[in-house]
C-alpha positions in Angstrom: 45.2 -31.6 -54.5 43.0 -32.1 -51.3 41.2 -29.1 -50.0 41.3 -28.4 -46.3 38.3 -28.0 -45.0 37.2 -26.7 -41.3 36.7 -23.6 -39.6 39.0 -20.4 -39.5 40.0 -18.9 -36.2 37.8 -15.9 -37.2 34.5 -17.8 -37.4 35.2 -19.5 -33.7 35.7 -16.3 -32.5 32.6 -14.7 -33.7 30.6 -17.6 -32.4 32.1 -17.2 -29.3 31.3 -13.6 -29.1 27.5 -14.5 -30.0 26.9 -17.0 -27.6 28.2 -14.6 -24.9 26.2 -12.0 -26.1 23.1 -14.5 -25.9 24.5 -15.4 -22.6 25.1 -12.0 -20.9 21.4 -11.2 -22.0 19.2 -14.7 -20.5 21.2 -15.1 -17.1 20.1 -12.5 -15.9 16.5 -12.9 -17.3 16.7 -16.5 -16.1 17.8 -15.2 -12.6 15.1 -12.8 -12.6 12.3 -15.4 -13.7 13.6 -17.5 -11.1 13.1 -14.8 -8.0 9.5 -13.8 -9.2 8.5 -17.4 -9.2 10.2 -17.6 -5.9 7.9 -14.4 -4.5 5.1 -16.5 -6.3 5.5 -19.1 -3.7 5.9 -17.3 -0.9 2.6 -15.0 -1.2 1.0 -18.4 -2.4 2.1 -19.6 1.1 0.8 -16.5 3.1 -2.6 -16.3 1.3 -3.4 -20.1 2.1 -1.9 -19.5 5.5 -4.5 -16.5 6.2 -7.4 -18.4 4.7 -6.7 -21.0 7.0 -6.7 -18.5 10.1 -10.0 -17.4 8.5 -11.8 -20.6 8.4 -10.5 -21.6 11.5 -11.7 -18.4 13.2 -15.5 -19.2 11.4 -15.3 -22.0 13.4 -14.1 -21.1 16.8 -16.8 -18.3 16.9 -14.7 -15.3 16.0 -11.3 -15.9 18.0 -8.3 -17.0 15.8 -6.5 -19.8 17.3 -2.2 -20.5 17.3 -3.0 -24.3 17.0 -4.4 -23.5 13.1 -3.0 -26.0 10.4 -0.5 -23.9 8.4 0.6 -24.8 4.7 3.8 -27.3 4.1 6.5 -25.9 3.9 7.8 -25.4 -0.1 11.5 -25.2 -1.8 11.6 -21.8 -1.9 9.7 -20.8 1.5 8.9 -22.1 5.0 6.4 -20.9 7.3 6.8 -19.9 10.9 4.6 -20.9 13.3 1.8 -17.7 14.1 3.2 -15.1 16.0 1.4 -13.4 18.3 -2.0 -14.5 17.6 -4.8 -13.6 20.0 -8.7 -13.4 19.5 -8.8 -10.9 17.3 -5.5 -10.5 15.5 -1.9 -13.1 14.4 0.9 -12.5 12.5 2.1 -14.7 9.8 5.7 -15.0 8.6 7.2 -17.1 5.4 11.1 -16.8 5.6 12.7 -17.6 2.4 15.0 -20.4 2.2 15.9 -21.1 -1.6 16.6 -18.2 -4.3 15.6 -15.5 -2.0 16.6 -14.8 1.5 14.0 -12.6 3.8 10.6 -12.8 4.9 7.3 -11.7 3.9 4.7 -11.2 6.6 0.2 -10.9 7.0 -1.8 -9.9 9.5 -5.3 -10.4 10.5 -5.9 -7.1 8.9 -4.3 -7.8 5.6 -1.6 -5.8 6.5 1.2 -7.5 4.3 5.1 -6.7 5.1 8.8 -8.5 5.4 11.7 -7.4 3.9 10.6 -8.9 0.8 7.5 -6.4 0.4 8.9 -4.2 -2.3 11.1 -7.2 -4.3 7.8 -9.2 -4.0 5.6 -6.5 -4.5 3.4 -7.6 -1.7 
């Protein structure tokens, strides 16, 4: 007599079951990993930015100037061109384009912002 072999509809099931177990638990970790690398980016972005206004306004003798070399662009966030920049004060936006959609903002006076703020915790 030959013996059957394989697996019973029972085992497949319980697999089944694990893996989405398994799966309902890391998506959403995954997701999550993915956003606060995202926010990563995007204060990475605005703290270069704002260094750059910095040094540039070392060199111009103490006036910031809206012709100041801004970061490249990344996957995740691109940055406006200065806004409202003046002798002694700019704003500086990064709008998200990948994972998350928004903005985060910084000001001459390290005043940080967007609608990303509290997701970013900027």
């Amino acid at each position: 007599m030959r013996q059957e072999q394989g697996f019973t509809l029972i085992e497949l099931m319980i697999t089944i079951v694990i893996i989405g177990i398994l799966a309902a638990i890391a998506i959403p970790q995954y997701r999550e990993y993915l956003e606060r690398a995202a926010c990563e980016d995007g204060k990475s972005l605005l703290t270069q930015a704002g260094a750059n206004m910095e040094r540039q306004r070392a060199q111009n003798n103490g006036a910031y100037d809206a012709a100041t070399a801004m970061p490249a662009n990344t996957g995740e966030f691109s940055m406006a061109a200065p806004e409202n920049v003046t002798a002694t004060a700019y704003l500086l936006t990064a709008n998200g384009t990948g994972v998350l959609q928004g903005s985060l903002t910084l000001t001459a006076a390290n005043a940080r912002g967007g609608d990303l703020a509290g997701q970013c915790n900027w």
